[in-house]
C-alpha positions in Angstrom: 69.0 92.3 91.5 71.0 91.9 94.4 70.9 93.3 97.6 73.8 95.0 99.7 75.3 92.9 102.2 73.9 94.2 105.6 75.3 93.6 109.2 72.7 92.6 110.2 71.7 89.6 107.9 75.1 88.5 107.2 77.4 86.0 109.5 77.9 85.9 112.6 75.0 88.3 113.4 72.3 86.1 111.4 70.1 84.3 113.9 70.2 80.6 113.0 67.6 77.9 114.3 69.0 75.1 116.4 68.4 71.9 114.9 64.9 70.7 115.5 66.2 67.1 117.3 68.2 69.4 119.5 65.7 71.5 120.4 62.8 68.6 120.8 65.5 66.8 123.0 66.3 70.1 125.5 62.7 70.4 126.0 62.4 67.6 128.0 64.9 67.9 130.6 63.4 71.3 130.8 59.7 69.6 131.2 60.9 66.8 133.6 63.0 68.7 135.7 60.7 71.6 136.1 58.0 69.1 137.1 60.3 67.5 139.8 60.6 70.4 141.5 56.9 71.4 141.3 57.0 67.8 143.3 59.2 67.9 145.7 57.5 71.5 146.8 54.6 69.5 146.8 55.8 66.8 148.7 57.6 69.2 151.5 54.0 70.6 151.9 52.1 66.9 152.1 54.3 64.4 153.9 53.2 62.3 151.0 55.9 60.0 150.1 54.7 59.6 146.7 55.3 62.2 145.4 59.1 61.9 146.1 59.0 58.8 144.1 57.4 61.1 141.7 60.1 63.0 141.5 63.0 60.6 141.3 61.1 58.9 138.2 60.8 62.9 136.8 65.0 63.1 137.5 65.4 59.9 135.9 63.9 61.0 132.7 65.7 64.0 132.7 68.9 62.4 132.8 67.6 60.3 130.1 67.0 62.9 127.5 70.1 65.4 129.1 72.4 62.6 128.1 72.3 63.0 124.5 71.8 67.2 124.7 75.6 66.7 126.9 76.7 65.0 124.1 75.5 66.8 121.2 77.2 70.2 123.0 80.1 68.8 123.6 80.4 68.0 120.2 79.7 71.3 119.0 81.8 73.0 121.4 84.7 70.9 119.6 83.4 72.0 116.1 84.1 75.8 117.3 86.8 75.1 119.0 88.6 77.6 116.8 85.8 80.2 116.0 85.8 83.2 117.6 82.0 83.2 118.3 83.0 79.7 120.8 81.6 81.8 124.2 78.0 81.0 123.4 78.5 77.8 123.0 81.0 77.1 125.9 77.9 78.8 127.9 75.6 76.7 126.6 77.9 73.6 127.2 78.6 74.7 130.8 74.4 75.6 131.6 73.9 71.1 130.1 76.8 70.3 132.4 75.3 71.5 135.5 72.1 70.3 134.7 73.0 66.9 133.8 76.0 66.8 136.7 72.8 68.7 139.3 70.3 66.2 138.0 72.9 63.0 138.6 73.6 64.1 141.9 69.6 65.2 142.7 68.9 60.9 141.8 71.2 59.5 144.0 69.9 61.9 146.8 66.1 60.8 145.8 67.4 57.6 146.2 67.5 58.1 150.2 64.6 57.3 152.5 61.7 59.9 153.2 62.2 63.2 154.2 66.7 63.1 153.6 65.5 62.5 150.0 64.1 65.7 149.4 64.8 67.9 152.2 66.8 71.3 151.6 69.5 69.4 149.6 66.9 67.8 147.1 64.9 71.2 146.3 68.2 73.1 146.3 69.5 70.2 143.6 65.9 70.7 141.7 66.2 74.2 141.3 69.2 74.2 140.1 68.5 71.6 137.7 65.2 73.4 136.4 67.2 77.0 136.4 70.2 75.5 134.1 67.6 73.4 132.3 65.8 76.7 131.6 69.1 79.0 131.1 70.5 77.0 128.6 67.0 76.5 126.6 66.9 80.6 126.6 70.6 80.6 125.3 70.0 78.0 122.8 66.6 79.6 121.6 68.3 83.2 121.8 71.7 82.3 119.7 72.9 84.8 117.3 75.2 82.2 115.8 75.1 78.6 114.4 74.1 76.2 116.5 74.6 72.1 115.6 
């Protein structure tokens, strides 16, 4: 016996997973990013020029697994291009973009000598980083439609 349809269970309004590689790959810019920013803090409050380097190794990585998360929403932005539902996924494209463009910019300023590397401009770079890294993983986690 079948059931009625129901607006709740039926598209658009069905909550879909993300695909798992998606997911595993947005949780490390989340991780690394996160944890550079827990490091600069740290190094604003020791002097310690280690853990700077710390953090410019933690941005690094980011970038590394952000890349392929750009590219994957990009290319899922172009698959909606002509849904309706495309605002969740322009969001979501945006938050990735920031991060990745934040995180860039945040490894060429790391790149400086002592204090100019993390200074107000590297925190302010980190946090922006984690909070995009963070915003987009609530948006992709929280999506009431399809997701690549």
């Amino acid at each position: 016996m079948a059931t009625a349809p129901s607006p709740l269970t039926d598209p658009p309004y069905r909550r879909h997973a993300p695909h798992p590689l998606h997911a595993n790959l947005l949780a490390f810019p989340v991780a690394l990013f996160s944890s550079a920013l827990l490091s600069d803090i740290t190094y604003l409050n020791s002097a310690e020029m280690q853990w700077s380097n710390f953090s410019a190794w933690l941005i690094t990585g980011g970038l590394i697994f952000g890349a392929p998360v750009l590219l994957w929403s990009a290319i899922a932005l172009l698959r909606r291009r002509k849904l309706p539902t495309r605002t969740p996924a322009l969001a979501y494209f945006l938050l990735i973009l920031i991060m990745w463009i934040a995180g860039l910019v945040n490894a060429f300023k790391h790149s400086q000598d002592a204090w100019s590397s993390v200074g107000t401009a590297g925190v302010t770079l980190s946090a922006l980083s984690t909070v995009a890294a963070i915003a987009a993983a609530w948006l992709l986690h929280a999506a009431k439609e399809p997701r690549a």
